[in-house]
C-alpha positions as CSV (number, residue, x, y, z in Angstrom):
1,X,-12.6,28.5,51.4
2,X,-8.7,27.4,51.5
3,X,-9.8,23.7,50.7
4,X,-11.9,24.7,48.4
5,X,-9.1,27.3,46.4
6,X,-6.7,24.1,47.3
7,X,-9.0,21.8,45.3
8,X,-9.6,24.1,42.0
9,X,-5.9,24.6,42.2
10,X,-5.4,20.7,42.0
11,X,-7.3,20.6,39.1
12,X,-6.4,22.9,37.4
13,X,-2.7,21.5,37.4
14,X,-3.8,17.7,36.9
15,X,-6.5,18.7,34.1
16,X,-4.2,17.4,30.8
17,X,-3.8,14.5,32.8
18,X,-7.0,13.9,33.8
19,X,-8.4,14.4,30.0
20,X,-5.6,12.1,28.4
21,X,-6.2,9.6,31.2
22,X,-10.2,9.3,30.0
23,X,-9.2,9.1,26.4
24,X,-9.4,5.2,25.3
25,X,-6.4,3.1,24.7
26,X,-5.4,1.3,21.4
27,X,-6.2,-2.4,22.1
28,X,-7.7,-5.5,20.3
29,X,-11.3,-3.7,20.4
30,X,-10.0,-1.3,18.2
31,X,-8.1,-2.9,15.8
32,X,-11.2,-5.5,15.2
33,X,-11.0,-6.2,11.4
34,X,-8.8,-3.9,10.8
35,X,-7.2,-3.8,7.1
36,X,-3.4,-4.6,7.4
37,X,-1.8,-6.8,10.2
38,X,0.1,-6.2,13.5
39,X,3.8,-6.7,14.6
40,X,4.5,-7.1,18.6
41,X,8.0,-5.1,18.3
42,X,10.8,-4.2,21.1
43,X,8.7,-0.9,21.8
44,X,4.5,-1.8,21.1
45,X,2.5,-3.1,18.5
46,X,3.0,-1.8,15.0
47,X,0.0,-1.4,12.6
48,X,1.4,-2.2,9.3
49,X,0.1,-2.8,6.0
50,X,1.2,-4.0,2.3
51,X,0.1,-2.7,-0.8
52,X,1.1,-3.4,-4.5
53,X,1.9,-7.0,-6.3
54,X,3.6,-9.7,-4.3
55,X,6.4,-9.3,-6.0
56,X,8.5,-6.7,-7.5
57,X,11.3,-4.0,-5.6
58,X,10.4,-2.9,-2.1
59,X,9.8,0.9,-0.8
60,X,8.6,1.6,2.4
61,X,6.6,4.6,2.9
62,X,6.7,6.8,6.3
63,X,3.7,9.0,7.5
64,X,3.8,12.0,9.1
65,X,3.5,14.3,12.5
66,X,0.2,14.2,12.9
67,X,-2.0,12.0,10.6
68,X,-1.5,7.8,10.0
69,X,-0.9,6.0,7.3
70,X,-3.9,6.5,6.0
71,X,-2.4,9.5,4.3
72,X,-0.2,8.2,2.3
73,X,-2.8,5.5,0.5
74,X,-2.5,7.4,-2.8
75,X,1.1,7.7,-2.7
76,X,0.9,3.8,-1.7
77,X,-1.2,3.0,-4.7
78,X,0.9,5.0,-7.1
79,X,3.8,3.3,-6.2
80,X,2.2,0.1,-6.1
81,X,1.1,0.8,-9.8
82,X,4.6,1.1,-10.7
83,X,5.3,-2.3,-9.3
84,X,7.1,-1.8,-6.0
85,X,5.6,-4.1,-3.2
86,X,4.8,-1.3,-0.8
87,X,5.1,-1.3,2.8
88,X,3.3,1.2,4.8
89,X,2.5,2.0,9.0
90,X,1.7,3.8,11.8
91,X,4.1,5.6,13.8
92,X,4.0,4.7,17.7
93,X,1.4,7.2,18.9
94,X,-0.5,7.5,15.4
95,X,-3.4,5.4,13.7
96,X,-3.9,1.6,15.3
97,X,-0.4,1.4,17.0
98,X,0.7,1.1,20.8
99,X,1.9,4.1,22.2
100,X,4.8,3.7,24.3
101,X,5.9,6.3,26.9
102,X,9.5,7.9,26.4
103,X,11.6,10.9,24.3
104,X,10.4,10.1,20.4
105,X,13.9,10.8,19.0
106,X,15.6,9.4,16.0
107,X,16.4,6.7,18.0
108,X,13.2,6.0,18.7
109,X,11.8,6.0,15.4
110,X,14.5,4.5,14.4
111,X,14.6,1.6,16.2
112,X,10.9,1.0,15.2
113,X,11.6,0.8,11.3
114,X,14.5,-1.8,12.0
115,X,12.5,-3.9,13.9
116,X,9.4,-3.5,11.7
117,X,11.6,-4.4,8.3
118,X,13.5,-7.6,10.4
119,X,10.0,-8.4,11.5
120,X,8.9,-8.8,7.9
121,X,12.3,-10.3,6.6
122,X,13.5,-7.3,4.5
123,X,16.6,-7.8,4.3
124,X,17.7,-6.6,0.9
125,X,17.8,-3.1,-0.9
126,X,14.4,-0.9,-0.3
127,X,13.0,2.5,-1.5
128,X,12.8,4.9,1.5
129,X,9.9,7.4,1.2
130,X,8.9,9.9,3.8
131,X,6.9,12.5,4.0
132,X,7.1,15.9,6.8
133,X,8.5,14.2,9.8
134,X,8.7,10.5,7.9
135,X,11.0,12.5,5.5
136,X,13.2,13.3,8.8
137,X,13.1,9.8,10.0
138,X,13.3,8.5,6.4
139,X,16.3,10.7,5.8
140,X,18.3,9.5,9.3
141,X,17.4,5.6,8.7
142,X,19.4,5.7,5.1
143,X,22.2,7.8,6.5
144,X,22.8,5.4,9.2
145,X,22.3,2.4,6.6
146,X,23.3,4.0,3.2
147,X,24.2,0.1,2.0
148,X,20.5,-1.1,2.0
149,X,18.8,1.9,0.4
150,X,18.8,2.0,-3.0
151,X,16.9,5.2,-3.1
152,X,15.3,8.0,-1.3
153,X,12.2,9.1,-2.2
154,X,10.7,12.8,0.4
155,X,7.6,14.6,0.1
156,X,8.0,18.0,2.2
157,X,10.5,16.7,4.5
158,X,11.0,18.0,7.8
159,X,14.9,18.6,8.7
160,X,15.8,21.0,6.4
161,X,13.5,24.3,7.2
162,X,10.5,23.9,9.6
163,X,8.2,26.9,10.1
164,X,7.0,26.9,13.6
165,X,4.5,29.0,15.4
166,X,4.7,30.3,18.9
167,X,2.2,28.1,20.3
168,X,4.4,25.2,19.3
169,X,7.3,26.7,20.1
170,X,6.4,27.3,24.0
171,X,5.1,24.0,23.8
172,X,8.6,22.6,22.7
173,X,10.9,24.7,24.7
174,X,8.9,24.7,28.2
175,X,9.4,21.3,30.0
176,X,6.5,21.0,32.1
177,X,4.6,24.3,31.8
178,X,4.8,23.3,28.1
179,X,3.4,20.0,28.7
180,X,0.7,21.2,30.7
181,X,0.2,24.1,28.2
182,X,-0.3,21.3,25.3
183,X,-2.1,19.0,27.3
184,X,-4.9,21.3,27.4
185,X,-5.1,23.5,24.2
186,X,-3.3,21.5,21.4
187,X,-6.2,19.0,20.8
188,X,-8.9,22.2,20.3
189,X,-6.2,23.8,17.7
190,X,-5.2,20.9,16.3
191,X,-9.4,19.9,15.6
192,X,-9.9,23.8,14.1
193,X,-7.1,23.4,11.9
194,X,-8.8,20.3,10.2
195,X,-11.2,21.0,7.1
196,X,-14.4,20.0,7.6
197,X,-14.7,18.5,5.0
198,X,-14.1,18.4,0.8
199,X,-15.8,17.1,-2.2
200,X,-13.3,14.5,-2.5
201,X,-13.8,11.2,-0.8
202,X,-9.8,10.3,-0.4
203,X,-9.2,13.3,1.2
204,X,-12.0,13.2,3.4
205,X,-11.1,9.8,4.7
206,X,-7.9,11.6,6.1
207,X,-9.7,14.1,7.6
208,X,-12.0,11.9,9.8
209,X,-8.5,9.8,10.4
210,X,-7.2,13.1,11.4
211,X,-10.3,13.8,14.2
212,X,-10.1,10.2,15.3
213,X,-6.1,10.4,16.5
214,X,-7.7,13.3,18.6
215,X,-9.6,10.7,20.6
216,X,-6.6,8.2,21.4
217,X,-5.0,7.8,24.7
218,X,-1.0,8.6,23.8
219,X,-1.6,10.9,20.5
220,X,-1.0,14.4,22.2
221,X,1.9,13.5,23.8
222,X,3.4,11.6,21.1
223,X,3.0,15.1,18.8
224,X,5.0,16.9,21.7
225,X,7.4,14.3,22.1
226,X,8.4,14.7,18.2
227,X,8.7,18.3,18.5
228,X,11.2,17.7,21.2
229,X,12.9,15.0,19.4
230,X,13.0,13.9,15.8
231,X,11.6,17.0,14.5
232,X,14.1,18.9,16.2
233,X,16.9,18.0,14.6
234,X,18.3,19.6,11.9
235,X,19.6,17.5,9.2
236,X,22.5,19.1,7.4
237,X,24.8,16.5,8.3
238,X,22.8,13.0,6.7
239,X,22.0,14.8,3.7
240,X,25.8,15.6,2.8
241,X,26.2,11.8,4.0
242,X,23.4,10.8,1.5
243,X,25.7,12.9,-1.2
244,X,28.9,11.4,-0.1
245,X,27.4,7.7,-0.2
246,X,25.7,8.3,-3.5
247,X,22.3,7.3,-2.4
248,X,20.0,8.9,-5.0
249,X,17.8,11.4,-3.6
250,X,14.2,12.6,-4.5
251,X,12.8,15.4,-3.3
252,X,9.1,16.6,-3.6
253,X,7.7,20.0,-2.7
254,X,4.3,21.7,-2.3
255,X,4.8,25.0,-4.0
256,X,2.0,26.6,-0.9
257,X,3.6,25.1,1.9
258,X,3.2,26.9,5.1
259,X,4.7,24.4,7.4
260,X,7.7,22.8,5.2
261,X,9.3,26.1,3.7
262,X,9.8,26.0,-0.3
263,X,13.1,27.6,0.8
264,X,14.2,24.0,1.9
265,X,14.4,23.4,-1.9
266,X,17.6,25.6,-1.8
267,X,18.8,24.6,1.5
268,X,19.0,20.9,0.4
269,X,20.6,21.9,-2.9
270,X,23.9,23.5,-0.7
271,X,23.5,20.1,1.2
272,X,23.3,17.6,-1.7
273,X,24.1,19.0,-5.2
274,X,23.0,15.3,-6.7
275,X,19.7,15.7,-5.4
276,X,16.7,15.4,-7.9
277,X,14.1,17.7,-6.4
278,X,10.5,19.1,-8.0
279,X,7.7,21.4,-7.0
280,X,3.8,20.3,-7.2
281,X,2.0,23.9,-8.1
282,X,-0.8,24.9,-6.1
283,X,-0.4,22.0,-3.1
284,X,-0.3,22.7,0.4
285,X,1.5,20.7,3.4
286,X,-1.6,18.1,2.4
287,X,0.6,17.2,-0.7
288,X,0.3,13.2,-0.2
289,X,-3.1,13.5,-0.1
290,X,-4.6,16.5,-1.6
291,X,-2.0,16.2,-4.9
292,X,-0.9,12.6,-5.3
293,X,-1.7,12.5,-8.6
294,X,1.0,15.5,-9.1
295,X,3.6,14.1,-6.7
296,X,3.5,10.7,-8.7
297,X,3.9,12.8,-11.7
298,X,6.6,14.4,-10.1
299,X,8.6,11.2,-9.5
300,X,7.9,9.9,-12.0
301,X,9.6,13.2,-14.1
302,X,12.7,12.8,-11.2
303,X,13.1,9.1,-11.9
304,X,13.3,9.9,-16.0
């Protein structure tokens, strides 16, 4: 009876391991004619991919928490259309790259855009978009390197007010009862939070994106990870340094935003006065995907 009580016990404790251990790994097999291209960086393979005319200004665009680059194709596009050369990839953890072990902190991320943007010989001025926790990293990057940005372009960036619920906030806060806690109940609310599906092809490609990072060795604790690192910092401090460089700012929010807060619209006013910020009616936290169309009108009204 004791071994067998022993045993369940065991189990029970190694079950998140267990489960991410059975989850398959991003290797070549995967990323089989793949479109884009990969770059063996200091931390892992980065998927990366280019989108626009060969020549013309750069801008870089940075995903999200949760979902790859795939969501920002329409924001990609747009750009594109505009006649940047746009450069666009997955975060460690996300879409078709590695996903190396370790505290996903600015450093982190940070690290992996400079070596990404060296890798491809961008070395002069770019366009920095971000959107949710690429507008965090996005936001840190051209505070730290205000002399190669010539602007900043966010879509409900994270670092200014973050609504959180209490599952993710255990998560976060709890060291390793948190981790075991995430490891194995975030991947059954993170699928029921996904639509099934929509009448609108773009949007659903992001959705069965969405349920694929679900399946990937590394994704779960790459979404904890940022909760304990880049998306816990608050960003007060590389906005007013944004100001104080005169690195033009852009700011677009979703007017029905239940993760990024609309308040952050007034928050980053106190923080940058010079900022050029907007609001896309009706759109959700699904913004770059749902309401591209809007967002591009939206910067395009900023940039006039």
């Amino acid at each position: 009876m004791w071994y067998v009580i022993t045993l369940c016990v065991i189990l029970v404790i190694a079950a998140p391991r267990l489960l991410e251990m059975i989850r398959p790994t991003i290797g070549p097999k995967q990323r089989q004619n793949a479109e884009g291209d990969f770059a063996q960086l200091s931390q892992g393979v980065t998927h990366f991919r280019w989108v626009g005319p060969v020549r013309g200004p750069v801008a870089v665009i940075i995903h999200g928490l949760t979902t790859p680059l795939v969501a920002m194709d329409g924001i990609a596009e747009g750009l594109g259309g505009m006649g940047y050369r746009v450069l666009t990839y997955d975060l460690y953890g996300r879409g078709l790259s590695d996903a190396p072990t370790g505290a996903q902190n600015r450093v982190f991320f940070l690290q992996q855009l400079t070596d990404l943007l060296a890798h491809q010989g961008i070395r002069g001025d770019i366009t920095l978009a971000g959107y949710s926790m690429g507008g965090s990293i996005a936001t840190a990057f051209a505070a730290e390197n205000p002399h190669r940005i010539t602007r900043v372009v966010l879509f409900a960036p994270a670092g200014v007010k973050t609504t959180e619920g209490g599952f993710a906030r255990f998560c976060r806060m709890m060291p390793i009862v948190g981790d075991w806690v995430h490891g194995l109940f975030a991947r059954k609310r993170i699928l029921e939070a996904i639509p099934k599906s929509t009448a609108r092809p773009e949007v659903n490609r992001v959705l069965v994106a969405q349920r694929n990072e679900l399946r990937r060795k590394g994704f779960l604790p790459a979404i904890l990870s940022s909760r304990r690192g880049m998306l816990s910092e608050k960003l007060e401090k590389d906005h007013r340094m944004l100001q104080h460089e005169d690195v033009p700012v852009i700011a677009i929010w979703a007017e029905k935003d239940a993760t990024i807060s609309i308040k952050s619209k007034d928050i980053l006013a106190k923080w940058n006065r010079a900022a050029r910020q907007e609001v896309v009616k009706g759109a959700t936290h699904a913004l770059p995907y749902t309401h591209s169309a809007e967002a591009l009108d939206a910067l395009r009204h900023a940039l006039r």
